[in-house]
C-alpha positions as CSV (number, residue, x, y, z in Angstrom):
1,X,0.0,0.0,0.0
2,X,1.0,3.5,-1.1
3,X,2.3,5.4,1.7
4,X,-0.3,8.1,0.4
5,X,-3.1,7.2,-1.2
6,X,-4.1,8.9,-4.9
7,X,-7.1,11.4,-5.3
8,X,-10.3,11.8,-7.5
9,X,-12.0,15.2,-7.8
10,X,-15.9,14.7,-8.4
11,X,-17.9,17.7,-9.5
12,X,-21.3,17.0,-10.3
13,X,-23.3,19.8,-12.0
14,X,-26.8,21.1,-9.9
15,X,-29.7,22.4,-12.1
16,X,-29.2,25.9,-12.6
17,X,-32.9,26.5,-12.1
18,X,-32.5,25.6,-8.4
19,X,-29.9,27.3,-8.1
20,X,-31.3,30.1,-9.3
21,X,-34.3,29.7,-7.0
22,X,-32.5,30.4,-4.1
23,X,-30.4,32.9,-4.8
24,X,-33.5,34.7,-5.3
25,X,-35.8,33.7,-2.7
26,X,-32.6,33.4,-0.2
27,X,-31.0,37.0,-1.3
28,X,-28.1,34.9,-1.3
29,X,-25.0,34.2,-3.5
30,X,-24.7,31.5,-6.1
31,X,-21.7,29.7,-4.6
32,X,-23.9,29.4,-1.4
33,X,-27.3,28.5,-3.4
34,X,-25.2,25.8,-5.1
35,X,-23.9,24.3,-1.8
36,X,-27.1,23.9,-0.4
37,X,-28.4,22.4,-3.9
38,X,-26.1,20.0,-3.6
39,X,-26.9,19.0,-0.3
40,X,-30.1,18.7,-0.9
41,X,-32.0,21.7,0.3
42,X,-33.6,22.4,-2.6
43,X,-36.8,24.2,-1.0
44,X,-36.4,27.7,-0.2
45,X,-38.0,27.5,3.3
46,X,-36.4,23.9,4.3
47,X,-33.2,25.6,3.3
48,X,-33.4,28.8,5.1
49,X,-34.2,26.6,8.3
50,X,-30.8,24.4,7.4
51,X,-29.0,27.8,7.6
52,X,-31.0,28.9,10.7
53,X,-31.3,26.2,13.3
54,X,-33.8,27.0,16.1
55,X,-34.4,25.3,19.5
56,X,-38.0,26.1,18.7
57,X,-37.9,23.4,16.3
58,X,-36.9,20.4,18.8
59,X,-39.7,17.6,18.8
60,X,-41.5,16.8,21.9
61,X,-38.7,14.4,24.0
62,X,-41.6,12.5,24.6
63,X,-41.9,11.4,21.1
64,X,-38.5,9.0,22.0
65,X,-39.5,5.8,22.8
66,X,-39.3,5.0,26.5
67,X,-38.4,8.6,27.7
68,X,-42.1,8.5,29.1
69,X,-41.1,5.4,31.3
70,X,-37.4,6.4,32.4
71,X,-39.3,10.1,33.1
72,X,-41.9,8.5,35.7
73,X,-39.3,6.3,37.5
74,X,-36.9,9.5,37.8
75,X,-40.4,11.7,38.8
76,X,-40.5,8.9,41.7
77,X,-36.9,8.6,42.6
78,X,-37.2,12.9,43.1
79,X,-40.4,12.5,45.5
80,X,-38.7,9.3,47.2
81,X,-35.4,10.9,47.8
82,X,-34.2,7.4,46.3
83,X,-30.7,6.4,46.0
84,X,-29.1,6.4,42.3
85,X,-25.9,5.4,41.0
86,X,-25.0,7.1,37.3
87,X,-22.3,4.9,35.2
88,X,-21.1,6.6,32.1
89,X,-18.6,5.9,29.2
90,X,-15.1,7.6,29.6
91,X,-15.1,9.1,26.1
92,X,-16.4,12.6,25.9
93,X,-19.8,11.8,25.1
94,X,-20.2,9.6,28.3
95,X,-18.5,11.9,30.5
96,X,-20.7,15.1,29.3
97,X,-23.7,12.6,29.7
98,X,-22.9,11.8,33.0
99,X,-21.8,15.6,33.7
100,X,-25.4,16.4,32.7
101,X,-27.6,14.5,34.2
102,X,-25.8,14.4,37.6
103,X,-26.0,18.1,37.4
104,X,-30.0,18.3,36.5
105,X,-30.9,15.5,39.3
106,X,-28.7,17.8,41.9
107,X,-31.3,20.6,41.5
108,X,-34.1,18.5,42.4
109,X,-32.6,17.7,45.8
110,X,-31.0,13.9,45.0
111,X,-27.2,13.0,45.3
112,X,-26.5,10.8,42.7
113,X,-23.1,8.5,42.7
114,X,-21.5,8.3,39.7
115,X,-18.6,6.3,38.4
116,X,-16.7,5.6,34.8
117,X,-15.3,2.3,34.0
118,X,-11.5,2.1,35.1
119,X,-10.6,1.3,31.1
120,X,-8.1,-1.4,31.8
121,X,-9.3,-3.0,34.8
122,X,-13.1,-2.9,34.2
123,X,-13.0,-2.7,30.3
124,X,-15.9,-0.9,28.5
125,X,-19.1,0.4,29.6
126,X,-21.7,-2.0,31.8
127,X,-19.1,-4.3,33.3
128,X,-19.8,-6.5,35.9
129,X,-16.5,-5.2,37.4
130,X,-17.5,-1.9,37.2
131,X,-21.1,-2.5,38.5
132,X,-19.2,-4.4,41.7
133,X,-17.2,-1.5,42.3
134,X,-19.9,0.8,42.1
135,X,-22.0,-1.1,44.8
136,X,-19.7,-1.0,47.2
137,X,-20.5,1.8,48.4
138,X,-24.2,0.8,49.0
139,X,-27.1,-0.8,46.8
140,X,-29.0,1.9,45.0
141,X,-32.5,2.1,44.3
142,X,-31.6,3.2,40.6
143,X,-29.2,2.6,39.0
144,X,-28.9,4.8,35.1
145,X,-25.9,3.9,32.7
146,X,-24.8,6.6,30.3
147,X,-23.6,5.6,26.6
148,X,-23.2,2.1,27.2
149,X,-25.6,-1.0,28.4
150,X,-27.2,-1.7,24.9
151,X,-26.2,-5.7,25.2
152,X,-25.8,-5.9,28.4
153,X,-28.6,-8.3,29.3
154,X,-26.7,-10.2,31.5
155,X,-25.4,-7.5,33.8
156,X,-29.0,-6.1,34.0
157,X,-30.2,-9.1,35.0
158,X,-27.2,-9.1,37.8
159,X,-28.5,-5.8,38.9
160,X,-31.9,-6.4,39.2
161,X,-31.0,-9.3,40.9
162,X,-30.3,-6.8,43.4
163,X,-33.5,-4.8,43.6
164,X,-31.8,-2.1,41.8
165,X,-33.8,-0.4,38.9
166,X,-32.2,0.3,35.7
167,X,-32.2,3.1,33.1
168,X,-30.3,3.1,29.9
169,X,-29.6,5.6,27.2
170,X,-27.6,4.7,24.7
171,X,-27.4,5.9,21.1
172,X,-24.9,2.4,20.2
173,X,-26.2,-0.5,17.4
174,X,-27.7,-3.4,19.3
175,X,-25.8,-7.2,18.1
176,X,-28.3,-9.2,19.9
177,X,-31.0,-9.0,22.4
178,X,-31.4,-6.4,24.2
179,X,-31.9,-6.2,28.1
180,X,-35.7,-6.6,28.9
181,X,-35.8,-5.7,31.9
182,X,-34.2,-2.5,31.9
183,X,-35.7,1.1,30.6
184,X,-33.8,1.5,27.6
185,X,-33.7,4.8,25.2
186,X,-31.9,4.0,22.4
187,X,-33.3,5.1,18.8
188,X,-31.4,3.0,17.2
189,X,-33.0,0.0,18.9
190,X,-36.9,0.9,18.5
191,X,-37.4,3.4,16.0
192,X,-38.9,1.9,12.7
193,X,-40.1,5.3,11.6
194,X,-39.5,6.3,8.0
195,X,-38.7,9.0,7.1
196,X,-36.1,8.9,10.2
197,X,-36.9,11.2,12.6
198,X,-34.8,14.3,13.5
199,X,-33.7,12.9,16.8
200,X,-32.8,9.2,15.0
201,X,-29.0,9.9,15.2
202,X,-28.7,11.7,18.2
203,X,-25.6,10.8,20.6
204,X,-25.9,9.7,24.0
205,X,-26.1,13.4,25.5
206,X,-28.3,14.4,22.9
207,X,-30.8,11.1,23.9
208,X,-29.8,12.8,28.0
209,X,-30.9,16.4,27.1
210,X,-34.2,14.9,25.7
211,X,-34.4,13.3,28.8
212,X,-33.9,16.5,31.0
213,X,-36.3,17.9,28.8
214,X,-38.7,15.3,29.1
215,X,-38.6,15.2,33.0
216,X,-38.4,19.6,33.1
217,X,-42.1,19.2,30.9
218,X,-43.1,17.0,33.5
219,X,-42.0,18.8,36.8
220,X,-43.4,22.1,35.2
221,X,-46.8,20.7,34.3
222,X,-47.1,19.9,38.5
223,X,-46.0,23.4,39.0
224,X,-42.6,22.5,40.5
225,X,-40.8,25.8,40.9
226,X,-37.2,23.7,40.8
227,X,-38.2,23.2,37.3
228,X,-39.6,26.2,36.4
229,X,-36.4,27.9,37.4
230,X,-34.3,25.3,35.3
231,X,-32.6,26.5,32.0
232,X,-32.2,23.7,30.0
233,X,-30.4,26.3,27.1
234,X,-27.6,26.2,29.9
235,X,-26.5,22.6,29.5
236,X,-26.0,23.1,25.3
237,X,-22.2,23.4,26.1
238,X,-22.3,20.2,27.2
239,X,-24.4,18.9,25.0
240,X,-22.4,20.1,22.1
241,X,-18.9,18.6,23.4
242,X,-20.6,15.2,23.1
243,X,-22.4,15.4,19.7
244,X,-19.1,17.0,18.1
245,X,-16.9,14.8,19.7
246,X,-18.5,11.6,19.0
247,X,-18.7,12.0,14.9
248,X,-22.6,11.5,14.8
249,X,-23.9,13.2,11.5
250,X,-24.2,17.4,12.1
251,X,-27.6,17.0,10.9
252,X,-31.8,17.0,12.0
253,X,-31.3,17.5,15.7
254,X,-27.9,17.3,16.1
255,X,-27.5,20.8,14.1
256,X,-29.9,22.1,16.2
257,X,-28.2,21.3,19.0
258,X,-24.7,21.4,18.2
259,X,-25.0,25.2,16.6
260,X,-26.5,26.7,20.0
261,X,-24.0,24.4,21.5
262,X,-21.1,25.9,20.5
263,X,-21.9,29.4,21.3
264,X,-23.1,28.4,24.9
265,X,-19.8,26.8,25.2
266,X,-17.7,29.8,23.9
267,X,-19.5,32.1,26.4
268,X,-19.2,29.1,29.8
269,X,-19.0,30.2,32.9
270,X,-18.2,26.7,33.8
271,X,-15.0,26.9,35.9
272,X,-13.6,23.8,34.6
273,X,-14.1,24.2,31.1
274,X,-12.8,28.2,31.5
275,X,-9.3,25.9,32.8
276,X,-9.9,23.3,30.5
277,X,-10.0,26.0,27.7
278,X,-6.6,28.0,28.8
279,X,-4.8,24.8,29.0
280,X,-5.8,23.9,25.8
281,X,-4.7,26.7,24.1
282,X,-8.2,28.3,23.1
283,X,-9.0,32.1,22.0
284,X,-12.6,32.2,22.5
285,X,-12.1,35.6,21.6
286,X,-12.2,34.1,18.0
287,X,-15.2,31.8,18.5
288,X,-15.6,28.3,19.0
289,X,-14.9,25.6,16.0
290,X,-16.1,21.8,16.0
291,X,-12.2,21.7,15.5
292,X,-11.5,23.0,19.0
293,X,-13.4,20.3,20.6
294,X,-12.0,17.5,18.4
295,X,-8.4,18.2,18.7
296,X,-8.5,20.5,21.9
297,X,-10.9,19.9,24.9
298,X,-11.9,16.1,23.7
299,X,-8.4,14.6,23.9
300,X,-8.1,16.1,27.4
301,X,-11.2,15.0,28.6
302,X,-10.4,11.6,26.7
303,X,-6.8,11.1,27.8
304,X,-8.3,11.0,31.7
305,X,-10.2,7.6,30.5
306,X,-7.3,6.4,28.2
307,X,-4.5,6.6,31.3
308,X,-6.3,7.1,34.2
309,X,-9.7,7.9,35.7
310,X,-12.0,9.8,33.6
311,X,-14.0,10.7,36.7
312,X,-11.5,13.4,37.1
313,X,-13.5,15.3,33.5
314,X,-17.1,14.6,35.3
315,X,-15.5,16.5,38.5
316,X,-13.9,18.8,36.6
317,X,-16.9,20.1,35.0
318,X,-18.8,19.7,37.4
319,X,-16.6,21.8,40.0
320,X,-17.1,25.6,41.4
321,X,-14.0,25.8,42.7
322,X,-11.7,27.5,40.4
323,X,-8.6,26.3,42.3
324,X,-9.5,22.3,41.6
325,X,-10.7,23.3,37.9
326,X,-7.2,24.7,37.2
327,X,-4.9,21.7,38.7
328,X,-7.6,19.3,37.3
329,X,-7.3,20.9,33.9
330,X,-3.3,20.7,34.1
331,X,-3.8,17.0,35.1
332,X,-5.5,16.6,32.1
333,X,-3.0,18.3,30.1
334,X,-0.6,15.8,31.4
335,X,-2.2,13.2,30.8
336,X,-2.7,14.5,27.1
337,X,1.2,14.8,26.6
338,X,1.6,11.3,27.4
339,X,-1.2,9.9,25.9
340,X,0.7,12.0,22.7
341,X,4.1,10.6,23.5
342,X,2.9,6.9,23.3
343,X,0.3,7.4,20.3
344,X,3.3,9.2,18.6
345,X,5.6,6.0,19.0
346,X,2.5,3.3,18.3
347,X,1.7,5.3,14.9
348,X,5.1,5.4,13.7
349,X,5.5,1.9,14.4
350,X,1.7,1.0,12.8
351,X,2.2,3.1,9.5
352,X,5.5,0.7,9.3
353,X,3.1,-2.5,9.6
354,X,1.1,-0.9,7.0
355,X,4.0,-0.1,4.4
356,X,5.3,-3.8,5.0
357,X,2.1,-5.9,5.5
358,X,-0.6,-4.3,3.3
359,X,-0.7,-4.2,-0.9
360,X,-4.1,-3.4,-2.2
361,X,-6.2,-4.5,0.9
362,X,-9.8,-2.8,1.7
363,X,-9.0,-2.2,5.6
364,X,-6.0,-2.7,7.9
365,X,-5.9,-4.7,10.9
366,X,-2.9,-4.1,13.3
367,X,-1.5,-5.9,16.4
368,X,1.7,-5.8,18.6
369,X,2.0,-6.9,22.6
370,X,3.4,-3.4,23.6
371,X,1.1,-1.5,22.3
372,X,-1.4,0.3,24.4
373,X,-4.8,-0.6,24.3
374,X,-6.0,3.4,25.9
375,X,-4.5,4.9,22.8
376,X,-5.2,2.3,20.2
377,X,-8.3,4.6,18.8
378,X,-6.4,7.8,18.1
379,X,-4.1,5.9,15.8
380,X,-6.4,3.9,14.0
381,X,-8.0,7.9,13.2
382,X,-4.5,8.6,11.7
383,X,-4.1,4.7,9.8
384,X,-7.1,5.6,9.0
385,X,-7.2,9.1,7.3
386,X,-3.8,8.3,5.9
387,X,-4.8,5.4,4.1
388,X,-8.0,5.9,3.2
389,X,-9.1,2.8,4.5
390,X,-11.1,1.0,7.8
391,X,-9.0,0.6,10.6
392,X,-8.8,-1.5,13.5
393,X,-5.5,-0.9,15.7
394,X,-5.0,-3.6,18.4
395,X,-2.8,-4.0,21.6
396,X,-2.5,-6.3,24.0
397,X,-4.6,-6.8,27.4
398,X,-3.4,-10.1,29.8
399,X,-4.7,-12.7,26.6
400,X,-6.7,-10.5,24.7
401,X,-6.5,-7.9,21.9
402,X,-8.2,-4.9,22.2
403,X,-8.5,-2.4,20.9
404,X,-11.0,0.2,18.5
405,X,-11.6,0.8,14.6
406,X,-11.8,3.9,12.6
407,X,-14.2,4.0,9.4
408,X,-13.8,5.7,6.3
409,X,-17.4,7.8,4.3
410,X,-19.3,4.4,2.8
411,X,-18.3,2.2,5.3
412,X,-20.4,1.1,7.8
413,X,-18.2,-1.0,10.6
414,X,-20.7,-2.5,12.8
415,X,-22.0,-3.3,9.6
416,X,-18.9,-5.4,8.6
417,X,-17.7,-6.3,12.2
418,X,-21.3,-8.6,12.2
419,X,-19.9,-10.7,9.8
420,X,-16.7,-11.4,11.8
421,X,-18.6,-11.7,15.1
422,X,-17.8,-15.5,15.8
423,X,-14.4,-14.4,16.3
424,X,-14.7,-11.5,18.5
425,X,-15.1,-11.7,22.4
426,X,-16.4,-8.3,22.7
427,X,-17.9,-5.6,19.8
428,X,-19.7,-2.7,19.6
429,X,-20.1,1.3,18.9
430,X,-21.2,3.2,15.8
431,X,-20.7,3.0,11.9
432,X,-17.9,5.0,12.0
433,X,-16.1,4.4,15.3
434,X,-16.2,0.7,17.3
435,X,-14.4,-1.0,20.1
436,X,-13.3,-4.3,19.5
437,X,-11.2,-7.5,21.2
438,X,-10.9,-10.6,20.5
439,X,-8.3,-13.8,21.6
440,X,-4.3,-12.9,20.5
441,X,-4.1,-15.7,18.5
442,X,-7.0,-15.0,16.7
443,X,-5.7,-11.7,15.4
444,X,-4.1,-13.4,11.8
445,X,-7.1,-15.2,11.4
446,X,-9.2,-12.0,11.8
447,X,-7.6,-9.8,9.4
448,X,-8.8,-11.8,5.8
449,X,-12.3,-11.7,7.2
450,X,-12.6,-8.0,8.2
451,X,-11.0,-7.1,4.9
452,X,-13.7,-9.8,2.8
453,X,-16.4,-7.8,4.8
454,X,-15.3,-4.4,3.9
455,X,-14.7,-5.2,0.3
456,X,-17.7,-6.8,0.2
457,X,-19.3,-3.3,1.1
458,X,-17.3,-1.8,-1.6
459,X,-19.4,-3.6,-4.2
460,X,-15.6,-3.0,-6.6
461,X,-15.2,0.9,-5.9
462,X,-12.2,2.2,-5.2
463,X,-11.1,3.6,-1.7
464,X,-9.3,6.6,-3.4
465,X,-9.9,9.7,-1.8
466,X,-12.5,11.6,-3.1
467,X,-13.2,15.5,-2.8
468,X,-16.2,16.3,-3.5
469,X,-16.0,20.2,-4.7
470,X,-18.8,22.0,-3.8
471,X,-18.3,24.8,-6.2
472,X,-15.7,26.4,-9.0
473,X,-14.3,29.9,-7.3
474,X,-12.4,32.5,-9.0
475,X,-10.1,34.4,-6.7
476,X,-12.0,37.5,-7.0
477,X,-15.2,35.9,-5.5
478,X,-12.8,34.9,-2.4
479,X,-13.5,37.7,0.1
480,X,-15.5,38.4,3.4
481,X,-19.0,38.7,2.1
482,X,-18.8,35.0,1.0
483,X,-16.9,34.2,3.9
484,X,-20.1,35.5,6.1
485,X,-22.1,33.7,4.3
486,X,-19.8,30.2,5.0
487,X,-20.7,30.9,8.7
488,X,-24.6,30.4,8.4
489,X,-23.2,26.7,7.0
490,X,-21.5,25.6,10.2
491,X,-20.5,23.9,12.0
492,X,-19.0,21.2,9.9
493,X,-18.9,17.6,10.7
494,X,-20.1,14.2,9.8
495,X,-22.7,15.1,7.2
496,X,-22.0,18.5,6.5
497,X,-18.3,18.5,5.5
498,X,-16.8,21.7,4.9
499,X,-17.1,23.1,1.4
500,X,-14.1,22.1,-1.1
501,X,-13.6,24.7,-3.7
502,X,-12.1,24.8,-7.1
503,X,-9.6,27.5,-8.0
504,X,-9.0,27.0,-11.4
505,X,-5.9,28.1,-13.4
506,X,-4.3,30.0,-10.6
507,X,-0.5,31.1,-10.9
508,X,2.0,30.9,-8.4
509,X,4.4,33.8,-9.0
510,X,7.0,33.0,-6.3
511,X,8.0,29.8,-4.2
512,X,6.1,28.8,-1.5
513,X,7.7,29.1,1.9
514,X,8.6,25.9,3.6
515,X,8.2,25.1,7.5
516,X,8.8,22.6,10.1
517,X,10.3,20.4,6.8
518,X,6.6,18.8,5.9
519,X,4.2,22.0,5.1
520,X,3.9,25.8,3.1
521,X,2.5,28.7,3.0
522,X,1.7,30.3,-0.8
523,X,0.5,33.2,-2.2
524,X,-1.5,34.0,-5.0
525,X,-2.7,37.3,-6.5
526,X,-6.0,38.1,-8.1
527,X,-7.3,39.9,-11.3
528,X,-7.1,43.3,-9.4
529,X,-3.6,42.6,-7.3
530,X,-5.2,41.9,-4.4
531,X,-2.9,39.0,-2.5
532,X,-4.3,35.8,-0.4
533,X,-2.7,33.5,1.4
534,X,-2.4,30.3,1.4
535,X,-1.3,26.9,3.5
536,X,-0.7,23.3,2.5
537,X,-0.1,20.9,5.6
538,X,2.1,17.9,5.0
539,X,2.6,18.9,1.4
540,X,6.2,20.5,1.4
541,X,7.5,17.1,-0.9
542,X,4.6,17.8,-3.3
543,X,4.5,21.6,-4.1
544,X,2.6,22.9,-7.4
545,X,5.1,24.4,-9.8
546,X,6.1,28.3,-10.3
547,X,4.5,30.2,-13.0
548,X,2.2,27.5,-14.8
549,X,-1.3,27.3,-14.0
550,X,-3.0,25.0,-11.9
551,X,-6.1,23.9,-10.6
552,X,-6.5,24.0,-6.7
553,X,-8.8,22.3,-4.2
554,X,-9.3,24.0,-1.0
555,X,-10.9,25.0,2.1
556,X,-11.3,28.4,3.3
557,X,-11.0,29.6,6.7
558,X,-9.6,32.6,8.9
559,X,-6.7,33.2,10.4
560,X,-6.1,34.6,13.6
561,X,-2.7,35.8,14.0
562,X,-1.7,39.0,16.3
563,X,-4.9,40.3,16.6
564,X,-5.6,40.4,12.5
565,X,-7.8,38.0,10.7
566,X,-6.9,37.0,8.0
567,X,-8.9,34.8,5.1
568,X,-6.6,31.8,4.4
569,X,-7.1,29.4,1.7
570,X,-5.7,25.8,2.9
571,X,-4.8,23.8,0.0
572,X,-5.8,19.8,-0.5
573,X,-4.8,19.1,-3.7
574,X,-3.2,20.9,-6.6
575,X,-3.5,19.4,-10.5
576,X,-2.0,21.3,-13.6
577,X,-5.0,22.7,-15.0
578,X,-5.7,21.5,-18.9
């Protein structure tokens, strides 16, 4: 296998006439009008509510299946003063869940535990070890589980067992049965509705806000003043961490959500996020990107689950005290360096496996015993992205490997990982992220059939990478009208990428500057003189050449640099135009 993998450019023509439409009825530009055409708003009035998302638009929560249920038992555990333990995931979804709902249940006078799965000791989500651990402290009356539980009928069973009530939301694909004797709120389990509805893809703190909601409706309609007094806007911050960091599509609900999100989140008066921010690095002064909580807060709040305890990122947001949100935050940080230091070293050594195992395969499985399984994830994101293929990067734990897989757009692994299930010990997640471990010695036996499932997906296309362009740009057009109207399109995600334009036939008139040996900057003038800039990441060994003309793909963006903003053009691809 390549060690980069080659690129098609797909550019499908819209009808003009819709085009056309909304640029008129939208008073908006064509390049815009032709990005929502292709994404299928096609009607002026669905489109202008794609551009502007309201909370006004949120379906009843009560339209979820079994939010009526989980809302009575929580309605009695308030009047009972009942005991409640709350177990959620350690990635950022479960640990916003859990950050949440512990907070909302606080204001109406119960004291809920709550616990995260110690990753290597316990292993994922709804673990009979991590149950045991949490009932040590006492036998609740309720017991809730936060982004995991799905197939756990067994450990349900265990619980109830017990006398202990059970709640679970989970947005994860059932394999098998699920637990009967639980309250469970998962969409993806017993909606049958077609069209899907707009909650169908929502994460796990998406499926806990509806709850909140759901319960707030219910406290409010028996005149409870706790409720009444209850901004529910207030936990969008939250809300947003989860949906962005847990790659569900950026549409229907999630938009909704997501979009308020994000501002909420830039203007947190949360102590611990304010500390997790600083050490992070972030300018909210700038605004908040999806970016920022993919490759800033989320490994932070991640790292704490990967190496440690990510009970620390529930307290931490959680916390008033500005003194514990500060050295938490800085614990975090550390724990992100070395979670960076040892994915550094495992990718290094995987993209080596790939170069000397792989020639023309469909996915990539990889293996070793020193690998650690806590990190495995992030690197099967960069195996993955790299190669343009699905990913599963294992390491070893006591006789197992474990570890988690990264899709690619098209490739739906729990899909593909059901055909391998005879194999596996434990499976699950989402299409395009899963957790997955199966017996050492089963690992060379594993790798034919994941790859016969994946190409069997394929149905014989290629796993080039594709850019789809969203429009043809001249330079000219490139400016901070357009740029303003870009905006109403965020944020970006899984199901509304960010726009690729095409420049064509631009010239460059002077070398680009290389730094840090692997990327440039360029610069290119327009018709009337004006100059842009221009970056390419890890593109220094392919630049395009000096004074011929070429056709660029990019993305636009600002840059922020010593208090000027700057439009920057960040460069994908480059061809010599015909």
């Amino acid at each position: 296998m390549p060690a980069t993998v080659s690129h098609r450019w797909t550019h499908v023509p819209v009808p003009a006439q819709a085009v056309a439409r909304l640029v008129t009825a939208l008073q908006t530009s064509p390049v815009l009008a032709e990005i929502l055409v292709r994404a299928g708003w096609t009607d002026p009035v669905e489109a202008r509510g794609f551009l502007h998302p309201r909370l006004a638009e949120l379906e009843d929560p009560f339209r979820v299946f079994n939010v009526d249920r989980a809302v009575a038992r929580l309605q009695e555990a308030i009047a009972g003063r009942h005991s409640l333990v709350i177990l959620g995931d350690y990635d950022v979804d479960g640990v916003s869940s859990t950050a949440l709902l512990v907070s909302i249940l606080r204001q109406f006078g119960l004291a809920p535990r709550f616990i995260v799965p110690l990753r290597l000791e316990e292993g994922y989500g709804l673990s009979r070890n991590a149950i045991d651990r949490a009932l040590e402290q006492g036998v609740p009356q309720l017991f809730i589980a936060l982004d995991c539980g799905t197939n756990s009928c067994a450990e349900v069973a265990y619980l109830r067992s017990r006398g202990v009530d059970v709640i679970i939301v989970d947005h994860h694909r059932s394999k098998q049965a699920v637990p009967a004797e639980a309250i469970l709120i998962n969409p993806h389990v017993h909606s049958t509705a077609v069209p899907a509805p707009a909650w169908q893809n929502l994460c796990t703190v998406g499926l806990v806000f509806k709850l909140a909601h759901g319960l707030l409706k219910a406290r409010r309609d028996a005149g409870d003043p706790v409720a009444q007094a209850i901004k529910l806007r207030d936990y969008l911050d939250l809300v947003a961490m989860g949906t962005v960091a847990d790659l569900v599509p950026l549409l229907g609900e999630n938009r909704i959500l997501a979009k308020h999100g994000l501002s909420i989140l830039e203007h947190t008066s949360r102590p611990g996020l304010l500390a997790l921010m600083d050490v992070s690095g972030i300018d909210r002064m700038n605004g908040l990107q999806p970016v920022d909580i993919s490759f800033r807060i989320g490994p932070r709040i991640n790292a704490s689950g990967r190496l440690a305890d990510a009970a620390l990122s529930v307290e931490l947001i959680l916390s008033e005290d500005r003194t514990f949100s500060l050295n938490a935050a800085r614990q975090l940080d550390g724990f992100n360096r070395e979670r960076q230091d040892i994915e550094r070293r495992i990718t290094e050594d995987a993209e080596r496996q790939v170069e000397e195992l792989y020639a023309g395969d469909s996915a990539i499985v990889l293996y070793d015993d020193s690998w650690h399984p806590g990190v495995v994830g992030i690197v099967a994101s960069r195996v993955s992205r790299k190669f343009n293929r699905p990913c599963i990067v294992l390491g070893r734990e006591g006789e197992t490997a474990k570890g988690s897989g990264r899709s690619v757009f098209g490739i739906n692994l729990v899909d593909a990982l059901g055909e391998c299930n005879g194999m596996l010990g434990s499976w699950g997640g989402h299409p395009m992220a899963v957790g997955v471990s199966l017996a050492r010695e089963r690992v060379a036996e594993f790798r034919p059939l994941f790859n016969a499932a994946v190409a069997a997906r394929l149905e014989g296309r290629a796993l080039d990478r594709t850019f789809e362009i969203a429009a043809r740009v001249d330079l000219e057009s490139l400016d901070e009208h357009l740029m303003s109207e870009l905006e109403l399109l965020h944020p970006f995600g899984q199901g509304n990428p960010k726009p690729v334009f095409v420049v064509a036939g631009a010239v460059l008139g002077k070398r680009p500057e290389v730094f840090k040996d692997q990327h440039f900057r360029f610069q290119l003038d327009d018709a009337q003189g004006r100059r842009l800039f221009g970056v390419a990441w890890k593109m220094a060994s392919r630049m395009p050449p000096i004074g011929r003309r070429v056709d660029l793909a990019v993305e636009l963006g600002w840059n922020h640099f010593n208090g000027r903003k700057l439009l920057q053009l960040e460069l994908l691809d480059w061809r010599l135009a015909e």
